[in-house]
VMD Tcl script that draws the C-alpha trace (Angstrom):
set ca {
  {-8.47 3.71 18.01}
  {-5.89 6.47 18.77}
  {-3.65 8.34 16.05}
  {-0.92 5.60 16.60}
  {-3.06 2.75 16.25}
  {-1.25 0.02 13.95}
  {-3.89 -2.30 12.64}
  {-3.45 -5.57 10.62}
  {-4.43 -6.27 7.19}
  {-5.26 -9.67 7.74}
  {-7.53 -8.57 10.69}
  {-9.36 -7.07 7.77}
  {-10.06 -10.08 5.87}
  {-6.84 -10.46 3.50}
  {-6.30 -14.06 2.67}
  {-2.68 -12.93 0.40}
  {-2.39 -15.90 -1.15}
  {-1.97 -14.16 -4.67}
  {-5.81 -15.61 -5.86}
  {-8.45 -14.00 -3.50}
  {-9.31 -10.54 -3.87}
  {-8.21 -8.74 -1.08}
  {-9.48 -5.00 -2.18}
  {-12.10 -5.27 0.07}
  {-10.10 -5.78 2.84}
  {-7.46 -3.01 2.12}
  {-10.56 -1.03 1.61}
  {-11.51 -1.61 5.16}
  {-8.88 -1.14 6.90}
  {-8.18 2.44 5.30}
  {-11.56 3.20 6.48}
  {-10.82 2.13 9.91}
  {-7.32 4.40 9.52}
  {-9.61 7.08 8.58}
  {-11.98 6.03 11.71}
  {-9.22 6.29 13.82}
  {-7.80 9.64 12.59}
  {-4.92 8.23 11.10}
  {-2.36 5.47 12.05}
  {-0.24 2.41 10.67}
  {-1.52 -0.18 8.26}
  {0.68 -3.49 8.73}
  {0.69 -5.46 5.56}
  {2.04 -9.32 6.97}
  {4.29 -11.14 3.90}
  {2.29 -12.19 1.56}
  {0.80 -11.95 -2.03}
  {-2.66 -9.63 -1.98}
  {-4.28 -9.49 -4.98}
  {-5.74 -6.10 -5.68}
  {-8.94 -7.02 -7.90}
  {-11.50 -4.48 -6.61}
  {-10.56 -0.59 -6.78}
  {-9.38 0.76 -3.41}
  {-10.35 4.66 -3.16}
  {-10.10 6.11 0.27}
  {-10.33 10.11 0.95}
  {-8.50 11.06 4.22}
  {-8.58 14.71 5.73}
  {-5.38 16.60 6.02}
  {-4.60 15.86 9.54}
  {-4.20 12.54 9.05}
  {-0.59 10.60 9.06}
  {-0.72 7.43 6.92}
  {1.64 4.62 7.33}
  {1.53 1.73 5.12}
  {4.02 -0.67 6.45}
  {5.19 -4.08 4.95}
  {7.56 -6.98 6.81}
  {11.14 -5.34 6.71}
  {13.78 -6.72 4.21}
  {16.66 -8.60 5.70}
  {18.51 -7.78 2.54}
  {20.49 -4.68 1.78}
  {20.01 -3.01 -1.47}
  {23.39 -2.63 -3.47}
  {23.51 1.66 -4.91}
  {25.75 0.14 -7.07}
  {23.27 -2.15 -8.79}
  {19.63 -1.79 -10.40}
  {17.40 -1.73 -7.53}
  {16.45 -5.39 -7.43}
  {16.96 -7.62 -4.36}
  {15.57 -6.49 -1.84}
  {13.29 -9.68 -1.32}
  {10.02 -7.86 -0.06}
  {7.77 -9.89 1.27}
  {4.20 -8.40 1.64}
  {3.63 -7.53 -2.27}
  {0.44 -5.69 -3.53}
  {-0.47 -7.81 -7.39}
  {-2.53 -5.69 -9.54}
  {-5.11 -6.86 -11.24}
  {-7.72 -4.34 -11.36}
  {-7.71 -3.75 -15.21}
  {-6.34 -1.64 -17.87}
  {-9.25 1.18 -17.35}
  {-9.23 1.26 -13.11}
  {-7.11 3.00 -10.95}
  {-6.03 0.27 -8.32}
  {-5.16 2.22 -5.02}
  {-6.03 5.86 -4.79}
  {-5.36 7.16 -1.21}
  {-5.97 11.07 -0.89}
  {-5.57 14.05 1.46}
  {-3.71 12.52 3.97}
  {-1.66 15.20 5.06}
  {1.18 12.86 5.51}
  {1.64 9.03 3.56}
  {4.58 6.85 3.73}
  {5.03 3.30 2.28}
  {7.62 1.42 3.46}
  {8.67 -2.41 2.92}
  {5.99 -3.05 0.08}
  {6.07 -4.18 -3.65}
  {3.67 -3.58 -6.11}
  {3.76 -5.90 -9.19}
  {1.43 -7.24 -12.39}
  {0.49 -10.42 -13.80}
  {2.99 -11.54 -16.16}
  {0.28 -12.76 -19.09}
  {-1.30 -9.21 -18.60}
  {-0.45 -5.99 -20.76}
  {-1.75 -3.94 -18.75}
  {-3.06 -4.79 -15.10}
  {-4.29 -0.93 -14.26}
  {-4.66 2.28 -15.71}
  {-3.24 4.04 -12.26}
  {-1.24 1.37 -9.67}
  {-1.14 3.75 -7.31}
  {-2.44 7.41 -6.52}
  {-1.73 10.20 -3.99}
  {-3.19 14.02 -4.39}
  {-0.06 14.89 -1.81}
  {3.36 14.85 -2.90}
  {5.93 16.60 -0.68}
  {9.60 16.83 -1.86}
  {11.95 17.72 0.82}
  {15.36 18.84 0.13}
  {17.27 17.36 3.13}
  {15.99 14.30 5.77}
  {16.03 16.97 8.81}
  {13.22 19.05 7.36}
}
mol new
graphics top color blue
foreach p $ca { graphics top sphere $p radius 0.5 }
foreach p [lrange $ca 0 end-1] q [lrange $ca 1 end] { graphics top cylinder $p $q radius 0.2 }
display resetview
């Protein structure tokens, strides 16, 4: 795989039906980003339940995408940030004492197009929902 490999999630083993624990197949495909120095992560619509930790450790050269399916609908500034109608969701239900997606030392990450949401009968679904060591601010879009 090259540096702008895009690889699916369900070529990983994600079944994103809200129910099966696809962890272990986020888990996999980070390490074949990692295996492939870096890359795009497609994430198809769909519900992927996040019951097993996902920790992956990247090296500082590597570029990160994680891509989900593109909303159709624009977001109103005007309103509260709901309705965008993502489709490729990450559920949480690691726990109230596990981190449930720690990706660090990319030197670059970008998420685009996903949700992240809990289980509605659940307090708390995870101590962390999701971690990054790298967190780059920039102060205009050119830079």
């Amino acid at each position: 795989m090259s540096k702008l490999t895009t690889i699916n999630l369900f070529d990983f083993g994600a079944v994103g039906d809200g129910i099966a624990d696809d962890g272990p197949a986020l888990q996999s495909a980070l390490d074949a980003l990692a295996q492939a120095g870096g890359g795009t992560l497609y994430v198809p619509p769909g519900h992927y339940a996040i019951v097993t930790p996902v920790v992956k450790q990247f090296n500082s050269a590597t570029s990160i995408v994680l891509q989900g399916e593109p909303s159709t609908t624009p977001i109103s500034v005007a309103g509260n940030g709901l309705g965008l109608d993502l489709t490729s969701d990450f559920i949480i239900k690691v726990g109230p004492t596990n981190d449930a997606i720690s990706i660090l030392g990319a030197g670059t990450l970008r998420v685009n197009d996903l949700s992240f949401t809990g289980v509605e009968e659940v307090t708390t679904d995870a101590h962390v929902v999701f971690e990054t060591d790298r967190y780059r601010r920039r102060k205009n879009p050119t830079q």
